[in-house]
C-alpha positions as CSV (number, residue, x, y, z in Angstrom):
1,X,41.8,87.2,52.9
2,X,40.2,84.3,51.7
3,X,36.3,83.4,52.7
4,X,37.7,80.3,53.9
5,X,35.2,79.4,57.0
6,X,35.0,75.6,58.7
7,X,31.4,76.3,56.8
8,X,32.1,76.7,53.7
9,X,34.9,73.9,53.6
10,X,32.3,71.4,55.2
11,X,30.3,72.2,52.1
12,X,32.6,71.4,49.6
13,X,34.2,68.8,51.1
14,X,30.8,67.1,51.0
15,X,30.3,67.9,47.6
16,X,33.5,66.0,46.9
17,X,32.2,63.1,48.8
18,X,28.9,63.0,46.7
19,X,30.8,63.1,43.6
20,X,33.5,60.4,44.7
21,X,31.1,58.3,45.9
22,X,28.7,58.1,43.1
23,X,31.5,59.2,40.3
24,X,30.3,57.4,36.8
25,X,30.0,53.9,38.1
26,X,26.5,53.5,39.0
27,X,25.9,55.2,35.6
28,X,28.0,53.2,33.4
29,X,26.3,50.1,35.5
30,X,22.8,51.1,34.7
31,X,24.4,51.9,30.8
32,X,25.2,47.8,31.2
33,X,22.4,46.4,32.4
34,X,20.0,48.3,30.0
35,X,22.7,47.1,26.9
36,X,24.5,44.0,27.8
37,X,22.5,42.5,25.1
38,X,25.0,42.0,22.4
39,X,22.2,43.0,19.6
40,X,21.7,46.4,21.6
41,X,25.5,46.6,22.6
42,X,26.4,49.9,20.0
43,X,24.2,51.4,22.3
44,X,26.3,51.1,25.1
45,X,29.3,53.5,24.8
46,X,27.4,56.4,23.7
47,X,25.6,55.6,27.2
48,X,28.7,55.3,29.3
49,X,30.0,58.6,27.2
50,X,27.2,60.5,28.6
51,X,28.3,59.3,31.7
52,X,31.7,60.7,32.0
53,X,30.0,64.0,31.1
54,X,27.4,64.1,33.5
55,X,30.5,62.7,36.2
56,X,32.6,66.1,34.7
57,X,29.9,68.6,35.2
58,X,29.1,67.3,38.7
59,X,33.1,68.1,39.3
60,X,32.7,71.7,37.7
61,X,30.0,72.5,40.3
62,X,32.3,71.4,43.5
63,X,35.0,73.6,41.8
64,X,32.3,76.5,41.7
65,X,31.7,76.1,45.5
66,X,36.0,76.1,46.1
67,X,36.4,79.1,44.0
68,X,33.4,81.1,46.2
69,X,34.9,79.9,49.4
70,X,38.5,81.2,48.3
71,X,37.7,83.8,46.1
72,X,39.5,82.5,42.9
73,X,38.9,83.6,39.7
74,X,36.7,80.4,38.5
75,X,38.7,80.2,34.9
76,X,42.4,80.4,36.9
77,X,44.4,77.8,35.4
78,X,45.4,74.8,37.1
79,X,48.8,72.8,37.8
80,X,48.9,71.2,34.7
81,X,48.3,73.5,31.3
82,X,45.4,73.6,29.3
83,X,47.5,72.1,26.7
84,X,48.9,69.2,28.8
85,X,45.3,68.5,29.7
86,X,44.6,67.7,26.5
87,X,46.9,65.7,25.4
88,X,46.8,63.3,28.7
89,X,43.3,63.2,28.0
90,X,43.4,62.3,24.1
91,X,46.3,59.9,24.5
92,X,45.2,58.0,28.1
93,X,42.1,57.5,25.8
94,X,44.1,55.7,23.3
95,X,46.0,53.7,26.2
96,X,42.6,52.6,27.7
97,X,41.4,51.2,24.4
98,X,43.9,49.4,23.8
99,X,43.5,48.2,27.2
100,X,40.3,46.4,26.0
101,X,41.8,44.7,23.4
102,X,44.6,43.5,25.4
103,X,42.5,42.9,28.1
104,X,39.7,41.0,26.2
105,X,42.1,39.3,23.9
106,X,44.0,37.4,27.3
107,X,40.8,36.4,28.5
108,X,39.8,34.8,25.3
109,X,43.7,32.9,25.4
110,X,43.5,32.4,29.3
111,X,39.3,31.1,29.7
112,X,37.7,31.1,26.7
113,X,40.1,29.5,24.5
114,X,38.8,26.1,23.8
115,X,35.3,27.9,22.3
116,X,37.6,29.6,19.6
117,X,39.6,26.1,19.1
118,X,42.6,28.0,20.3
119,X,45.3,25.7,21.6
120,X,44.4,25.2,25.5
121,X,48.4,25.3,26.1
122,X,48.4,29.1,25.4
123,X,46.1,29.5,28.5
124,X,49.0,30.6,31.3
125,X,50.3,32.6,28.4
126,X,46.8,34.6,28.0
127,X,46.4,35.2,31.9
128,X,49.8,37.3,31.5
129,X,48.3,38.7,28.5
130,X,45.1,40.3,29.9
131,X,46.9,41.1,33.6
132,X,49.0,43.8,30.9
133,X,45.6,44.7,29.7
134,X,44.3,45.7,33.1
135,X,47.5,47.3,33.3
136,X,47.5,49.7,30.4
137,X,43.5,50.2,31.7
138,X,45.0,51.9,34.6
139,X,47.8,53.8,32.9
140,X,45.5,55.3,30.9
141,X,42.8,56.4,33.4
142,X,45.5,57.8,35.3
143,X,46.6,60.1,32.6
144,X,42.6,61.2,32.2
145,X,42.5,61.8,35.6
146,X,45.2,64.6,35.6
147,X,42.9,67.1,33.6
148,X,40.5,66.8,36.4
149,X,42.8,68.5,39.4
150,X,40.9,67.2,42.6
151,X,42.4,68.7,45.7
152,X,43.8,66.7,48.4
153,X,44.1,68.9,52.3
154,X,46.9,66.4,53.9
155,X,49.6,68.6,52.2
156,X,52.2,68.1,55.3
157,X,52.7,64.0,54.2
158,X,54.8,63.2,51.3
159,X,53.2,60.5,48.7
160,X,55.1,57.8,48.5
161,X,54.8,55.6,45.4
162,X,52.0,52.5,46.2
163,X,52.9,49.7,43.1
164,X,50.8,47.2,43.3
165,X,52.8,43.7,44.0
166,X,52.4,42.4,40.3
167,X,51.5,39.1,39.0
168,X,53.9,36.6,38.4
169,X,54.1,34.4,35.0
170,X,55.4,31.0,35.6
171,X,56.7,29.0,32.6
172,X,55.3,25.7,32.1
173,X,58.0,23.1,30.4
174,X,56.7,21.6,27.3
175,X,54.3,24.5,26.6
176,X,54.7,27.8,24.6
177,X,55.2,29.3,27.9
178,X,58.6,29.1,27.8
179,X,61.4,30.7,30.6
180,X,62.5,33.1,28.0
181,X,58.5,33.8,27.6
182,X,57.4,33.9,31.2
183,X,61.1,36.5,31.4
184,X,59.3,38.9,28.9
185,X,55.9,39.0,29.6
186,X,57.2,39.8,33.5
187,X,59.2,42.2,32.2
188,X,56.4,44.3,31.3
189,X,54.4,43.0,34.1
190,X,57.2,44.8,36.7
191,X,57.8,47.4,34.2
192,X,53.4,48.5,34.7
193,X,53.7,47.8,38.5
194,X,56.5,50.6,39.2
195,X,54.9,52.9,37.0
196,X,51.1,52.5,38.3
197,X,52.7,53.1,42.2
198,X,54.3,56.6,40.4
199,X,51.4,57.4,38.8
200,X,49.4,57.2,42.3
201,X,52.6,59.2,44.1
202,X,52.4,61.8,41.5
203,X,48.7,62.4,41.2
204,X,48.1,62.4,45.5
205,X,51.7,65.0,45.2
206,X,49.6,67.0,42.9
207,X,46.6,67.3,44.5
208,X,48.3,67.9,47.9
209,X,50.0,70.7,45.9
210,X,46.6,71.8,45.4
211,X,45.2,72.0,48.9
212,X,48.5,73.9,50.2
213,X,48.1,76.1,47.7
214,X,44.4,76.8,48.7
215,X,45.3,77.0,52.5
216,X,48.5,79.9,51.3
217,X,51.1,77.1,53.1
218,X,53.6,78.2,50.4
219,X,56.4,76.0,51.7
220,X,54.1,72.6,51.8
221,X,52.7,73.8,48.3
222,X,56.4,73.7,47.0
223,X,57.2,70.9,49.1
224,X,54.6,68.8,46.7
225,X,54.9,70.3,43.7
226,X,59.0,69.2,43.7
227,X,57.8,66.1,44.4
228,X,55.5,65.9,42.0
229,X,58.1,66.7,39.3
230,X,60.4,64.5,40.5
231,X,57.6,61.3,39.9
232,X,55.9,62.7,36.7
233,X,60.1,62.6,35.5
234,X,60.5,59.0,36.7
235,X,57.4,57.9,35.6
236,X,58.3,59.2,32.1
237,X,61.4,56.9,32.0
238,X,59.0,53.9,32.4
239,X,56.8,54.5,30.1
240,X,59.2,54.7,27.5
241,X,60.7,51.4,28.2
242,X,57.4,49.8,28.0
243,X,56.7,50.0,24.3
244,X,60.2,48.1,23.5
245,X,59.3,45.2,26.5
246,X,56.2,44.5,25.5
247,X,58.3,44.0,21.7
248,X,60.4,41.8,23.3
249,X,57.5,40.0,24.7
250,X,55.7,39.6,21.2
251,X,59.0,38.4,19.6
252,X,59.7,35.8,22.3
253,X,55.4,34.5,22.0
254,X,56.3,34.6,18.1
255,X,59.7,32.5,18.1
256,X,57.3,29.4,20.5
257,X,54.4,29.4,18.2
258,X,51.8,31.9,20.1
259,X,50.7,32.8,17.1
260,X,46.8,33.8,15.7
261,X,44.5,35.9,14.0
262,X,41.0,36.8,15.1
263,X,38.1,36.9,12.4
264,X,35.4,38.9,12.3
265,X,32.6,35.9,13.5
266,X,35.2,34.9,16.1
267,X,35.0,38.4,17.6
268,X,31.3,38.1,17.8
269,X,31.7,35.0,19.7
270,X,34.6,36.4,22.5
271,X,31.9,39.5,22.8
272,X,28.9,37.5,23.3
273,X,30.7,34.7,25.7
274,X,32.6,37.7,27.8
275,X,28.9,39.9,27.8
276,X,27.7,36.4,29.2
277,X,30.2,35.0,31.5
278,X,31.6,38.6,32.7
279,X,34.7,38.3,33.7
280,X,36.2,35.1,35.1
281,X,36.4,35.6,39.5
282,X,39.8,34.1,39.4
283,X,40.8,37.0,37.1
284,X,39.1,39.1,39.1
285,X,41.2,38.7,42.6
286,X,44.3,39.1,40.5
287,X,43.0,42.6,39.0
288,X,42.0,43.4,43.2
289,X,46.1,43.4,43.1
290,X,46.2,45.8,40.6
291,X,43.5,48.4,41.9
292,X,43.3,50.0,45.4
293,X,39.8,50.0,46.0
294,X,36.6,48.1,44.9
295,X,35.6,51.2,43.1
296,X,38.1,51.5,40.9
297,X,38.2,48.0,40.2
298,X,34.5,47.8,39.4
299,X,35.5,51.4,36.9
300,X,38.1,49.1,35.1
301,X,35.7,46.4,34.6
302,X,32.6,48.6,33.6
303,X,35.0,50.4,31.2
304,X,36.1,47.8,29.4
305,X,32.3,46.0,29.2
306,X,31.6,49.2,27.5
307,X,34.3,48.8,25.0
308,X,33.3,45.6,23.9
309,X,30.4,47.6,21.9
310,X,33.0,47.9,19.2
311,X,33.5,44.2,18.4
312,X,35.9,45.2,15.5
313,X,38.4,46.1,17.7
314,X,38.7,42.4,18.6
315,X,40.0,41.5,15.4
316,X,43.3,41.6,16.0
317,X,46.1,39.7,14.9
318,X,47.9,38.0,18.4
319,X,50.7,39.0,19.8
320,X,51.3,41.7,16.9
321,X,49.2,43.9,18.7
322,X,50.7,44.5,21.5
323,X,53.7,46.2,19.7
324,X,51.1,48.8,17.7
325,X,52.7,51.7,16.7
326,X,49.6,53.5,17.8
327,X,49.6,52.5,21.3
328,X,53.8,53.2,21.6
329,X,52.8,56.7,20.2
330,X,50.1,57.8,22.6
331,X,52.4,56.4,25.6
332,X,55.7,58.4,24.2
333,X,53.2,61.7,24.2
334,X,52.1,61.1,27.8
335,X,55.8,60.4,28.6
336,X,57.4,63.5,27.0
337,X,53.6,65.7,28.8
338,X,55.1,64.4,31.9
339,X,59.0,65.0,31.5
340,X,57.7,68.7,30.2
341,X,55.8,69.3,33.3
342,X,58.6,67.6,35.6
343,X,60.7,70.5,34.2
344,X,58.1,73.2,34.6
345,X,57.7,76.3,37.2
346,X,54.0,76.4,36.3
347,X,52.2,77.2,39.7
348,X,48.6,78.9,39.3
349,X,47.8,79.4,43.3
């Protein structure tokens, strides 16, 4: 039988506490504050990179107090394969920096637009814009987060999916921001919601799985796990549609004249404005939609000040980007990591 006393749970569940609470967040904020200089700012994702190491090993030693209080082999596998780590990991990296780009590149359009001598009638357009930037933020965190297999003891309550209510675009007659353009950038607006309130269903399932599993509740375990499957499956179906929405979306800003490139000193100018001005507040209460707690809202935000240390990847051509082949390829690989493991047996407790 397991060493499983009320002791030894105590002591990892406050291990868990320590690491949720102070998590990479309080690092990544002293990484900011010693490099929000923009002359100093390459120095800032190496800094927020050591971060998520530290954050990792700080998990590996509340997994070393579980595996003494159940007995498990420390190196047992988890409920998603080593393999399907990996590529969740590589490719939610991907999604997350194109995140930035989205993310910074609506900002510029929605606040900062009249520094750049961009037309101020884009604005409404750009607030869409970097909402789908917070959006793919998310997505992709959530797909790094899988690797990480935190364990959740309320295994008797299903998950239910918890989308966020998502923002709205309203065309503006005798702008850009056309119907048929406010239609397609809501599009992918509701297409992100559903799939963010999966994601959550299907990472809580999972980690419920986890703590059934633990406890030997074999028919709660299964219980999660099918449910699990059944969102990783659903989710997959979304986030294959969303490459070709967000296509329709460029097409439609292309056809009404939303249409720009962004030079090398101009990037230099939205990084040293957005390193200045943070953030705009009003932007800010819609993201507090799109995240369910402060700390992961102040995550988003920290992870994508840390971004802007590449200012290259601000030179983008608008709205071409949004349809990158690169950024439709590393969603299509979390997709098809998710339909495999919707399909799998794989149970390792």
């Amino acid at each position: 039988m397991p060493n499983f006393t009320p002791e030894c749970w105590a002591k990892f569940e406050k291990c868990m506490d320590e690491w949720r609470d102070t998590k990479d967040n309080p690092c990544r904020g002293d990484c900011y504050g010693k490099y929000h200089d923009p002359s100093v700012a390459g120095e800032l994702k190496p800094c927020t990179n050591c971060c998520g190491k530290s954050s990792q090993a700080a998990y590996d030693i509340c997994k070393d107090v579980l595996n003494k209080c159940s007995e498990r082999d420390p190196g047992e596998k988890q409920r998603y394969e080593e393999r399907q780590k990996k590529r969740l990991d590589n490719n939610g990296s991907m999604v997350q920096d194109f995140g930035g780009v989205t993310f910074a590149t609506g900002l510029t359009i929605g606040f900062t637009a009249a520094a750049l001598e961009i037309p101020l009638a884009w604005a409404a357009c750009g607030i869409g814009v970097a909402v789908i930037g917070g959006g793919l933020f998310l997505a992709g965190g959530y797909a790094i987060a899988k690797a990480v297999d935190p364990i959740d003891n309320k295994f008797k309550s299903l998950a239910r999916p918890r989308p966020p209510n998502p923002y709205v675009v309203k065309a503006e007659p005798g702008t850009p921001l056309t119907a048929d353009v406010a239609k397609a950038i809501n599009a992918v607006l509701e297409n992100q919601a559903k799939a963010i309130g999966l994601d959550r269903a299907l990472m809580t399932s999972v980690d419920r799985a986890q703590g059934a599993g633990i406890a030997k509740k074999r028919e709660y375990e299964k219980f999660q796990m099918e449910n699990a499957r059944k969102y990783a499956g659903d989710l997959a179906i979304l986030l294959r549609e969303s490459a070709g929405l967000r296509s329709i979306a460029v097409k439609k800003l292309r056809e009404n004249g939303v249409v720009f490139s962004i030079t090398e000193d101009q990037a230099f100018k939205i990084r040293r404005i957005l390193v200045e001005t943070g953030v705009p507040p009003k932007f800010k209460r819609i993201l507090s939609r799109y995240c369910e707690n402060d700390s992961e809202k102040r995550g988003v935000l920290l992870r994508y000040l840390s971004q802007l240390a590449d200012v290259h990847k601000l030179e983008v051509t608008f709205p071409n980007f949004l349809s990158n082949p690169k950024l439709a390829s590393a969603e299509k690989k979390i997709a098809s990591t998710l339909d495999e493991f919707s399909h799998s047996t794989y149970i390792s407790l």
